[in-house]
One Martini backbone bead per residue (centre of mass of N, CA, C, O) as a GRO file, in nm:
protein
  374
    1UNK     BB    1   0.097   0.031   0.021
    2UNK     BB    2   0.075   0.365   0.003
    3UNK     BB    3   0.164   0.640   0.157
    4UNK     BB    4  -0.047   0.821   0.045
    5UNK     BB    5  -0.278   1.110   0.196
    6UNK     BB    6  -0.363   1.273  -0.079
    7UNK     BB    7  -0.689   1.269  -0.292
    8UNK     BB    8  -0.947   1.265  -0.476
    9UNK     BB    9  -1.091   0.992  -0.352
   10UNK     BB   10  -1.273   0.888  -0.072
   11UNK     BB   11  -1.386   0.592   0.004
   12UNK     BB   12  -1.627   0.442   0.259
   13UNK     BB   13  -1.595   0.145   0.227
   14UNK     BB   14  -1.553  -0.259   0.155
   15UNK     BB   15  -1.759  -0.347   0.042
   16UNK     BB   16  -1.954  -0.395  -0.265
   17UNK     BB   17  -2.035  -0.089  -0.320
   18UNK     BB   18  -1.700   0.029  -0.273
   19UNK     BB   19  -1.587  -0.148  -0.480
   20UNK     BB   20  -1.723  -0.108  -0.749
   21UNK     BB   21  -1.660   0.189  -0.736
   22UNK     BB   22  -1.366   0.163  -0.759
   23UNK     BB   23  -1.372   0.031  -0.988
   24UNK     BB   24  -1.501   0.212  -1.205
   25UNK     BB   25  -1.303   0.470  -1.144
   26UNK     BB   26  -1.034   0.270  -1.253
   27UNK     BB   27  -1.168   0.239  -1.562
   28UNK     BB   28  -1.192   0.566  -1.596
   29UNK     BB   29  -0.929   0.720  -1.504
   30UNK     BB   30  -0.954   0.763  -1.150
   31UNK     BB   31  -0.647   0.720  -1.011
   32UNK     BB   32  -0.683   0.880  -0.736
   33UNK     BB   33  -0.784   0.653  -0.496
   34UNK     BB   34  -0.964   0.543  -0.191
   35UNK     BB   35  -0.978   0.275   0.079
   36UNK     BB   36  -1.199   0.249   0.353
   37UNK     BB   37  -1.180   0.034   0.631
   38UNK     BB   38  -1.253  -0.089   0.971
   39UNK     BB   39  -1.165  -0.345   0.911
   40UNK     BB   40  -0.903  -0.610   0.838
   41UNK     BB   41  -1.107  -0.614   0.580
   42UNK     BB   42  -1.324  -0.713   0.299
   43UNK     BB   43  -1.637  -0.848   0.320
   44UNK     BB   44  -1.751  -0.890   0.670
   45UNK     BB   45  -2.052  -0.821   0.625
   46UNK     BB   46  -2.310  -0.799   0.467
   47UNK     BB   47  -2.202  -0.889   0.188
   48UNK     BB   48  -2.146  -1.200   0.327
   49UNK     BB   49  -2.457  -1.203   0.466
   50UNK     BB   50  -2.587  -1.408   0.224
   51UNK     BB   51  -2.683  -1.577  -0.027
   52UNK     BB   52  -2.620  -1.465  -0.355
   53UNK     BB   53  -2.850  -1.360  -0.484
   54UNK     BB   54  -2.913  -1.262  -0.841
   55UNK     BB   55  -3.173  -1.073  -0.905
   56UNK     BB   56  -3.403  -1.019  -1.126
   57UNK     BB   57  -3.657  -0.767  -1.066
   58UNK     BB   58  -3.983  -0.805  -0.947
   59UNK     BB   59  -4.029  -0.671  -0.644
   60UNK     BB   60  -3.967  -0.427  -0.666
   61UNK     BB   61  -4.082  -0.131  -0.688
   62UNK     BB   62  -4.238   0.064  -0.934
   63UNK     BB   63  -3.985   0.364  -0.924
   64UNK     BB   64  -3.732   0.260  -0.782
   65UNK     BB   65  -3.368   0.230  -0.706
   66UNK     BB   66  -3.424  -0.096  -0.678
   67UNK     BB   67  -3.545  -0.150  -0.967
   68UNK     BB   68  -3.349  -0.023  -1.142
   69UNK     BB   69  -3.060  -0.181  -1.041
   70UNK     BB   70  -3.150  -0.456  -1.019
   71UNK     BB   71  -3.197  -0.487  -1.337
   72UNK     BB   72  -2.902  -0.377  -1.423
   73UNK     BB   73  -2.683  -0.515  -1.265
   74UNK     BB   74  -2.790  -0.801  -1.388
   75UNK     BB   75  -2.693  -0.702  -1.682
   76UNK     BB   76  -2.403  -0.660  -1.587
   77UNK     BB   77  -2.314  -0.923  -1.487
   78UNK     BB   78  -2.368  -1.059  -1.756
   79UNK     BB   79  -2.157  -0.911  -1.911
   80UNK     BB   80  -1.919  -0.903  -1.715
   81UNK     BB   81  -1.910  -1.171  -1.500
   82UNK     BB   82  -2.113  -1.408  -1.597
   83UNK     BB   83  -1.842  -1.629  -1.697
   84UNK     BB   84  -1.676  -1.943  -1.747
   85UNK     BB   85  -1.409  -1.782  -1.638
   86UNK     BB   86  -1.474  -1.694  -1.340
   87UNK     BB   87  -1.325  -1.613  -1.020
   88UNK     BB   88  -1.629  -1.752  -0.941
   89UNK     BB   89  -1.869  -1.864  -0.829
   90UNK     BB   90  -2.177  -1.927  -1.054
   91UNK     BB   91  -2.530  -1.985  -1.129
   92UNK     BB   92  -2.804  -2.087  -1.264
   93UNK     BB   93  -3.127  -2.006  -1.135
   94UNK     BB   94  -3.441  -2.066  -1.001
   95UNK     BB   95  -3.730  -1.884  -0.887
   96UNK     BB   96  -3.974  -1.937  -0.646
   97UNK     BB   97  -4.300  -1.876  -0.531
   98UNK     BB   98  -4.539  -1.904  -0.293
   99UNK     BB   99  -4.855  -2.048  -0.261
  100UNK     BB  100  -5.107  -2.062  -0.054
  101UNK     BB  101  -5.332  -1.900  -0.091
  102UNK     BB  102  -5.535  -1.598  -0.228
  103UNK     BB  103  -5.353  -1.395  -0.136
  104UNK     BB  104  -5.060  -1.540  -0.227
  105UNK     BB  105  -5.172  -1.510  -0.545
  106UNK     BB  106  -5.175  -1.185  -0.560
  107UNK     BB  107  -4.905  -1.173  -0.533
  108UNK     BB  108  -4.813  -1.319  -0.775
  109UNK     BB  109  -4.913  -1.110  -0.978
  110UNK     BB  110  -4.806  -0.863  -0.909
  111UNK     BB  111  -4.542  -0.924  -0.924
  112UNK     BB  112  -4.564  -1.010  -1.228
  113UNK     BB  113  -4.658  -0.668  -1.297
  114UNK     BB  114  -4.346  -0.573  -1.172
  115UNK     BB  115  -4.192  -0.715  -1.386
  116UNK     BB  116  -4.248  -0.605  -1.595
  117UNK     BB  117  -4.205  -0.268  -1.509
  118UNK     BB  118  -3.898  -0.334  -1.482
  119UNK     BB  119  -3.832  -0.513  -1.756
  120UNK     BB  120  -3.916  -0.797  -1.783
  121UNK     BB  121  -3.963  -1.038  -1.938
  122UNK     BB  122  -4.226  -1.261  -1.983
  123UNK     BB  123  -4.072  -1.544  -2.051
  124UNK     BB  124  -3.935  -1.534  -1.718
  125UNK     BB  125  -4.243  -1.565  -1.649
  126UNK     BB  126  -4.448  -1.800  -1.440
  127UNK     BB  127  -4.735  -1.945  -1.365
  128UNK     BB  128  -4.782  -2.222  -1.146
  129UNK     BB  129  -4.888  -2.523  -1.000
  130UNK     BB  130  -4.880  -2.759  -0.809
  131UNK     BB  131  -4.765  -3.012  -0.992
  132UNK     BB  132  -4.542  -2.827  -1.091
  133UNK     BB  133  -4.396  -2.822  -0.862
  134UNK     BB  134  -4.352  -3.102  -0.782
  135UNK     BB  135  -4.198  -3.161  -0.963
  136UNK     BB  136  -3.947  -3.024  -0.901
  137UNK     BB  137  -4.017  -3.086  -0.578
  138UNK     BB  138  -4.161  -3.331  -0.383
  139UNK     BB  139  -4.116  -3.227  -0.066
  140UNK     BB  140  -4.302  -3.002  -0.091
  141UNK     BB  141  -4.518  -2.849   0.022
  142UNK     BB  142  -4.915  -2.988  -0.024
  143UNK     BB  143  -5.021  -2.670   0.007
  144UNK     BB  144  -4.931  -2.578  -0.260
  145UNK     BB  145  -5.078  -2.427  -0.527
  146UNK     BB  146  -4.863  -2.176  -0.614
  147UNK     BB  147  -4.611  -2.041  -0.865
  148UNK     BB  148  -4.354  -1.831  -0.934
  149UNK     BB  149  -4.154  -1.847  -1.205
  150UNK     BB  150  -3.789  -1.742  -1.216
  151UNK     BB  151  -3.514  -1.743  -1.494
  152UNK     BB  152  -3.291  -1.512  -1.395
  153UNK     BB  153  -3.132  -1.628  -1.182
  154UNK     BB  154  -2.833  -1.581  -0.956
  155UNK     BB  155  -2.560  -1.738  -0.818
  156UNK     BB  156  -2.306  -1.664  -0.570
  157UNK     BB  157  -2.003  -1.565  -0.457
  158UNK     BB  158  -1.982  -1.275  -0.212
  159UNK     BB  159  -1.688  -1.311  -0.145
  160UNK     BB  160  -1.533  -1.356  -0.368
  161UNK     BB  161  -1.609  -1.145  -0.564
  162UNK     BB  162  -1.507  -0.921  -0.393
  163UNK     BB  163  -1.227  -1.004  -0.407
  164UNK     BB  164  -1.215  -0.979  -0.709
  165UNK     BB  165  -1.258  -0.656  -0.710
  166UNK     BB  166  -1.030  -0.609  -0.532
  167UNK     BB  167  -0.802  -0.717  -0.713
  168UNK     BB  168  -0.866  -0.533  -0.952
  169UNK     BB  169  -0.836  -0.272  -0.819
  170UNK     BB  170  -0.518  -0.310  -0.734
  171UNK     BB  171  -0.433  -0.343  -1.048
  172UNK     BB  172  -0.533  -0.034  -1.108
  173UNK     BB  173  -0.439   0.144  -0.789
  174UNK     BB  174  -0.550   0.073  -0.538
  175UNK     BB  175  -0.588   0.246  -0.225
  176UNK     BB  176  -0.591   0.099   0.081
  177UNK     BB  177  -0.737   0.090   0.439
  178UNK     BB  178  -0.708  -0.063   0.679
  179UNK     BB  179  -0.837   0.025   0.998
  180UNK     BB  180  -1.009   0.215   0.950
  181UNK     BB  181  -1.198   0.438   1.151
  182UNK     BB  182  -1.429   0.670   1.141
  183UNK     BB  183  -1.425   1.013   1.329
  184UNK     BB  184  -1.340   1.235   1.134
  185UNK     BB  185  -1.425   1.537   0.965
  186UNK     BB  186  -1.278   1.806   0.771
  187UNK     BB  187  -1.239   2.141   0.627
  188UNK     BB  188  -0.964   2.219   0.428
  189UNK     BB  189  -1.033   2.407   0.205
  190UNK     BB  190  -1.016   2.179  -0.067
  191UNK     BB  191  -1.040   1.949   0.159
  192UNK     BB  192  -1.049   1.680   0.294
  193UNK     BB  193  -1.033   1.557   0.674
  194UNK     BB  194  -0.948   1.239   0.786
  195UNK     BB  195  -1.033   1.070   1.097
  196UNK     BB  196  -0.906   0.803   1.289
  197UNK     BB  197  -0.927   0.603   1.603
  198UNK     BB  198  -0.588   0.605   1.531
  199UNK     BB  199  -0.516   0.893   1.391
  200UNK     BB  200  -0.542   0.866   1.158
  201UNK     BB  201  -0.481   1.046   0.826
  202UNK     BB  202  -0.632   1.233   0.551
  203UNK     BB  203  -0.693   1.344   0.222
  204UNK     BB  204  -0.991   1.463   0.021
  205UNK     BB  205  -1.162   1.609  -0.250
  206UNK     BB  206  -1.354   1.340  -0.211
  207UNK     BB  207  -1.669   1.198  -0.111
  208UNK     BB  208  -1.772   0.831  -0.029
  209UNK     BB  209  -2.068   0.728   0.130
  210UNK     BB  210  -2.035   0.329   0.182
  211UNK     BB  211  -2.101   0.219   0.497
  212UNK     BB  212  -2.392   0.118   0.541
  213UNK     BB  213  -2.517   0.117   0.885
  214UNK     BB  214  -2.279   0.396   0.903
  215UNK     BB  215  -2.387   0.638   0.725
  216UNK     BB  216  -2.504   0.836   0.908
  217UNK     BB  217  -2.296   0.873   1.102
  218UNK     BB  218  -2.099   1.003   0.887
  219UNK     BB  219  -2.285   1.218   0.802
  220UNK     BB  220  -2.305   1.375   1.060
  221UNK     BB  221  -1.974   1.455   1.048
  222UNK     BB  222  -2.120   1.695   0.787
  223UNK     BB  223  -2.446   1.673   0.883
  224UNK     BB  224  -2.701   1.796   1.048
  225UNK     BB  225  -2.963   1.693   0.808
  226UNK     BB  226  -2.962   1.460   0.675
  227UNK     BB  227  -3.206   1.274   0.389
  228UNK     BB  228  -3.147   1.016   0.616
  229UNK     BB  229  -3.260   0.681   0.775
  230UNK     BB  230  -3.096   0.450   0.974
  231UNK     BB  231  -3.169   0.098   1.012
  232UNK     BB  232  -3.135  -0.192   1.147
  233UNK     BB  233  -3.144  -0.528   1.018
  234UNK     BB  234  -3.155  -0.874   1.130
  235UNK     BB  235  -3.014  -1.184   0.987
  236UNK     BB  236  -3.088  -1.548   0.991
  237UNK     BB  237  -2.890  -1.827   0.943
  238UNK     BB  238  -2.918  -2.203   0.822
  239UNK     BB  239  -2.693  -2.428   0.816
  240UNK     BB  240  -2.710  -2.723   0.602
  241UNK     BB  241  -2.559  -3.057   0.493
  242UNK     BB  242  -2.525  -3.191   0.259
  243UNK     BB  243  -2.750  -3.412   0.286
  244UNK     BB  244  -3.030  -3.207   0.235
  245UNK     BB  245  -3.004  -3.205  -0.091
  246UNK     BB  246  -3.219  -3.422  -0.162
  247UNK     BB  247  -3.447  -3.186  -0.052
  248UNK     BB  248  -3.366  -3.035  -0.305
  249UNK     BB  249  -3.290  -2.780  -0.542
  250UNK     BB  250  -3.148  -2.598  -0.797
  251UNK     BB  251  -3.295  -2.344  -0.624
  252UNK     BB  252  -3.535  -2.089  -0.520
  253UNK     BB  253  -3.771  -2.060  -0.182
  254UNK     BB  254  -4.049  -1.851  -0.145
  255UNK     BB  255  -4.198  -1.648   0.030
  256UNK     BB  256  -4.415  -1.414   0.044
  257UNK     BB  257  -4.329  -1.107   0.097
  258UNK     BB  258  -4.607  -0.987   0.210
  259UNK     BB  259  -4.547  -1.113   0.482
  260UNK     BB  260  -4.209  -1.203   0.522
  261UNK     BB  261  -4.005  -1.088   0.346
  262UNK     BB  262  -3.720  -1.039   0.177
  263UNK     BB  263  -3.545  -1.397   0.160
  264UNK     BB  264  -3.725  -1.601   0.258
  265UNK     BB  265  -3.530  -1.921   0.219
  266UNK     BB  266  -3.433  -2.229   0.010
  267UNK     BB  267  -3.112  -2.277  -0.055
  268UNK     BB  268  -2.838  -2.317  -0.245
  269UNK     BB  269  -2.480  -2.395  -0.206
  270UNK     BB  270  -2.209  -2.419  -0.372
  271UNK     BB  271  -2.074  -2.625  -0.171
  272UNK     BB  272  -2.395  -2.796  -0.130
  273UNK     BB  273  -2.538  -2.690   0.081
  274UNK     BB  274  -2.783  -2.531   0.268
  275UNK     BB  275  -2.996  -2.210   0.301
  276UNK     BB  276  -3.159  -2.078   0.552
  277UNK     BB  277  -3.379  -1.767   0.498
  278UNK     BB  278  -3.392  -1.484   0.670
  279UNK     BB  279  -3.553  -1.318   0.877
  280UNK     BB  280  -3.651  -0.987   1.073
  281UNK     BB  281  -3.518  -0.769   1.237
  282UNK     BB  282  -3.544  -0.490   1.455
  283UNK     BB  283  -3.325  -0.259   1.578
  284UNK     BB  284  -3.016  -0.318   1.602
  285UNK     BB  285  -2.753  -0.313   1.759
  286UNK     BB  286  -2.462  -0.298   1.575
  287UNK     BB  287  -2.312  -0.493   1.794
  288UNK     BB  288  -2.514  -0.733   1.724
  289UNK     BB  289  -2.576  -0.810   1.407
  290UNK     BB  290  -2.424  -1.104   1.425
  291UNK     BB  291  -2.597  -1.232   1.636
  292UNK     BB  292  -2.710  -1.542   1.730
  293UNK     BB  293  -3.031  -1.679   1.808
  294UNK     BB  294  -3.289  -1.842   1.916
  295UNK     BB  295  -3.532  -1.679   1.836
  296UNK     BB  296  -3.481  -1.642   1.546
  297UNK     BB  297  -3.410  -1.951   1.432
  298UNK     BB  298  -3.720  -2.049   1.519
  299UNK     BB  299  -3.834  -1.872   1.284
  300UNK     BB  300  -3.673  -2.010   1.062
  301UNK     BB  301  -3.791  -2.312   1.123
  302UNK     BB  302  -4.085  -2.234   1.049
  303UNK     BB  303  -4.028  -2.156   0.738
  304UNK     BB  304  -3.879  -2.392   0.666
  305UNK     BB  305  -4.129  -2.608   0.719
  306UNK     BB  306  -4.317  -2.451   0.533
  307UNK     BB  307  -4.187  -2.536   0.260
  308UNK     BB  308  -4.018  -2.813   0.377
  309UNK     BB  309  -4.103  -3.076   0.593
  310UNK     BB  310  -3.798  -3.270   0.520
  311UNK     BB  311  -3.601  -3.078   0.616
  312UNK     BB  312  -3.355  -3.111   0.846
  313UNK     BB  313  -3.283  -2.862   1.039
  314UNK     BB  314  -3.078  -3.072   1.264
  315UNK     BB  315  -2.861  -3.012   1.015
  316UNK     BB  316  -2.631  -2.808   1.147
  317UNK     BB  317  -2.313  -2.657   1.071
  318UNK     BB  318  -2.448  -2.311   1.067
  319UNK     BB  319  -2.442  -2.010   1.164
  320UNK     BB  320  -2.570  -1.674   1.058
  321UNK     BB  321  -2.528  -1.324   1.077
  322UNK     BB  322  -2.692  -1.013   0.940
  323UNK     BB  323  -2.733  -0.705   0.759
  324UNK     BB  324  -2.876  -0.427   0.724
  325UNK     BB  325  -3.001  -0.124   0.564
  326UNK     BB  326  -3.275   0.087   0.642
  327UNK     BB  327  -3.469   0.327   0.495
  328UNK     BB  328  -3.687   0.541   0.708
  329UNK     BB  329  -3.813   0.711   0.497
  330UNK     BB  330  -3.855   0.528   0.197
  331UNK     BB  331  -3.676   0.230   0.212
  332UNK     BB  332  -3.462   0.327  -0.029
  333UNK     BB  333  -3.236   0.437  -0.184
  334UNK     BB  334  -2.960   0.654  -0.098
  335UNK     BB  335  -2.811   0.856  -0.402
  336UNK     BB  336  -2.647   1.147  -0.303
  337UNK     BB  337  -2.570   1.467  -0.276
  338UNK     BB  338  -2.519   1.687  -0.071
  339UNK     BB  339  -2.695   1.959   0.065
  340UNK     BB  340  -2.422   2.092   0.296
  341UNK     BB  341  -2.206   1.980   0.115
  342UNK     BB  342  -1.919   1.941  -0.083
  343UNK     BB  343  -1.787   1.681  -0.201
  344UNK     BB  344  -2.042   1.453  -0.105
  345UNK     BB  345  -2.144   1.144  -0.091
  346UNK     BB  346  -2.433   0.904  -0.101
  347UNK     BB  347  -2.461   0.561  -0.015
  348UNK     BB  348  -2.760   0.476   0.114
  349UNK     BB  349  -2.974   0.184   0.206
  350UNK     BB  350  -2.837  -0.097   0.112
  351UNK     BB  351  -3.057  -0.305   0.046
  352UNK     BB  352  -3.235  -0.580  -0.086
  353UNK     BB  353  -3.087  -0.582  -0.394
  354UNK     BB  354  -2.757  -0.506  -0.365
  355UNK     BB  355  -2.579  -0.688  -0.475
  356UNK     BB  356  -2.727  -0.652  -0.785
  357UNK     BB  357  -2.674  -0.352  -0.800
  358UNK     BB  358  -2.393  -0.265  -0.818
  359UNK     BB  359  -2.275  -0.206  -1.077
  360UNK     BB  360  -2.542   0.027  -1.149
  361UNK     BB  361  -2.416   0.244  -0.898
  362UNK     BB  362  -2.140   0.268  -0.976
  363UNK     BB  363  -2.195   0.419  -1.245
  364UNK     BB  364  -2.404   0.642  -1.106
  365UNK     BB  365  -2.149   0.743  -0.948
  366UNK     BB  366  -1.977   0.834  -1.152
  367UNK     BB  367  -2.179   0.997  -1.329
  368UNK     BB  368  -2.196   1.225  -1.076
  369UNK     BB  369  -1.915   1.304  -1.076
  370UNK     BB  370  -1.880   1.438  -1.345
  371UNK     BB  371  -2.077   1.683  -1.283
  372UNK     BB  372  -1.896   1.804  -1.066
  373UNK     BB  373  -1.672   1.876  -1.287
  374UNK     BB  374  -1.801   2.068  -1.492
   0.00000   0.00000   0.00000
């Protein structure tokens, strides 16, 4: 790493949102930037704590910048990223959405009528019945009536993927300090002066910031009112033995959104695992979001028994709790210019589909970046 402690830009946060805007702005030859993170490495929290799913963009609301950048970003994954030679595994997987009554059969329209909206092929979708969901897998619960199955959706490894564009960006000239946790910004003439709970500190005439669940934290040291306010969400998963893929296939099934909130899932993991969840706790304190209860697990084993009831969850290899940043403004991401200082950008609330949406966000933020320039 360069002793250089002053840049054209410095990113705050190592996540995949993080990574992904320092690689778009060094392919674009903005080379003086540099990525900070409070961890010992990078892709730690949220971003690797989650299915790996590259969601289609059926369901988020349309005309939200979550169904927006959910479909473009999927389409920039498929360009750039999931090629048959790339450095991370990946597979292409089918989603199906389950309905057990009529108000689920409800929600399984308006989604297909939201991906139309957002963008989606309508050939990419299709309303399938009780017989043909169990052709799929007869294991699941058999008084599922109908099901939504979207076939473009994609699984990758998302610890892999962040470190293959961590290493990307520094073979394009990425400058970065891991262990920096920032905790004062202040403005001197015409830079920022960023420093850490352990004084280092650096100079950066803009500033991205891309800190996760503690955006607004950051926000809060160079704006007295934010325009976003951030509540933390914590998911709790199951990860379940190599044996348990014979009741399962390689598919993603979801419980409708509307009951139970986006992600409750049972999924394949590329390395054969299994995994059930997660759950949804609001308001969870920073200092927690990793902690796995049994009080969470319970409802992940509830709803999980409710996909597929011959599934044994009793057969656990591992837990683990993500964490969610979401804007309780707006529920939607909030990826604005600062309105209160010059050359500070916010990227805040990126709950998911941030995995799907990262390379679309990136784009959308360099391009917001050459405006401040002109």
């Amino acid at each position: 790493m360069s002793d250089t402690k002053s840049y054209d830009v410095a990113i705050i946060g190592g996540g995949v949102i993080g990574l992904t805007i320092a690689k778009e702005f060094l392919e674009n030859n903005i080379k003086n930037i540099c990525l900070l993170e409070k961890n010992r490495d990078v892709m730690l929290e949220t971003s690797s704590h989650n299915s790996g799913v590259i969601h289609s963009g059926f369901d988020a609301t349309p005309g939200t910048l979550k169904a927006k950048f959910n479909v473009e970003g999927r389409h920039l994954f498929e360009q750039r990223y999931l090629k048959k030679d790339a450095k991370f595994h990946w597979e292409n997987i089918n989603s199906y959405i389950l309905a057990f009554d009529d108000e689920d059969i409800k929600e399984l329209n308006l989604l297909y009528e939201q991906g139309i909206k957002n963008g989606l092929n309508p050939k990419s979708m299709q309303i399938i019945d009780n017989k043909e969901i169990l052709k799929v897998n007869p294991y699941l619960n058999k008084k599922i009536i109908k099901a939504l199955l979207v076939n473009t959706s994609k699984i990758i490894d998302a610890h892999q993927f962040g470190n293959f564009i961590f290493e990307e960006a520094k073979k394009l000239g990425l400058k970065y300090h891991l262990n920096f946790k920032v905790n004062d910004i202040k403005k001197e003439k015409n830079e920022w002066v960023l420093k850490s709970e352990k004084d280092q500190i650096i100079k950066a005439k803009y500033i991205i910031n891309a800190s996760g669940v503690w955006s607004e934290e950051i926000a809060r040291l160079v704006e007295k009112n934010p325009l976003f306010k951030i509540k933390t969400r914590r998911g709790q998963y199951l990860i379940l033995d190599h044996d348990q893929r014979k009741y399962t296939t390689f598919d993603v099934f979801f419980l409708t959104p509307s009951k139970h909130g986006k992600g409750v899932i049972i999924a394949p993991l590329l390395d054969g695992r299994v995994l059930v969840g997660p759950n949804a706790e609001d308001n969870i304190p920073k200092n927690d979001i990793q902690i796995v209860t049994e009080k969470g697990l319970k409802h992940v084993r509830k709803i999980g028994k409710k996909i597929n009831p011959n599934i044994d969850l009793g057969r656990v290899v591992s837990v683990l709790a993500g964490s969610r940043s979401i804007n309780e403004l707006t529920n939607d991401y909030y990826i604005e210019t600062s309105k209160e200082v010059d050359n500070f950008f916010h990227v805040a609330g990126i709950q998911s589909p941030g995995l799907s949406s990262s390379p679309a966000i990136a784009r959308y933020v360099y391009k917001k970046y050459l405006e401040t320039k002109k």
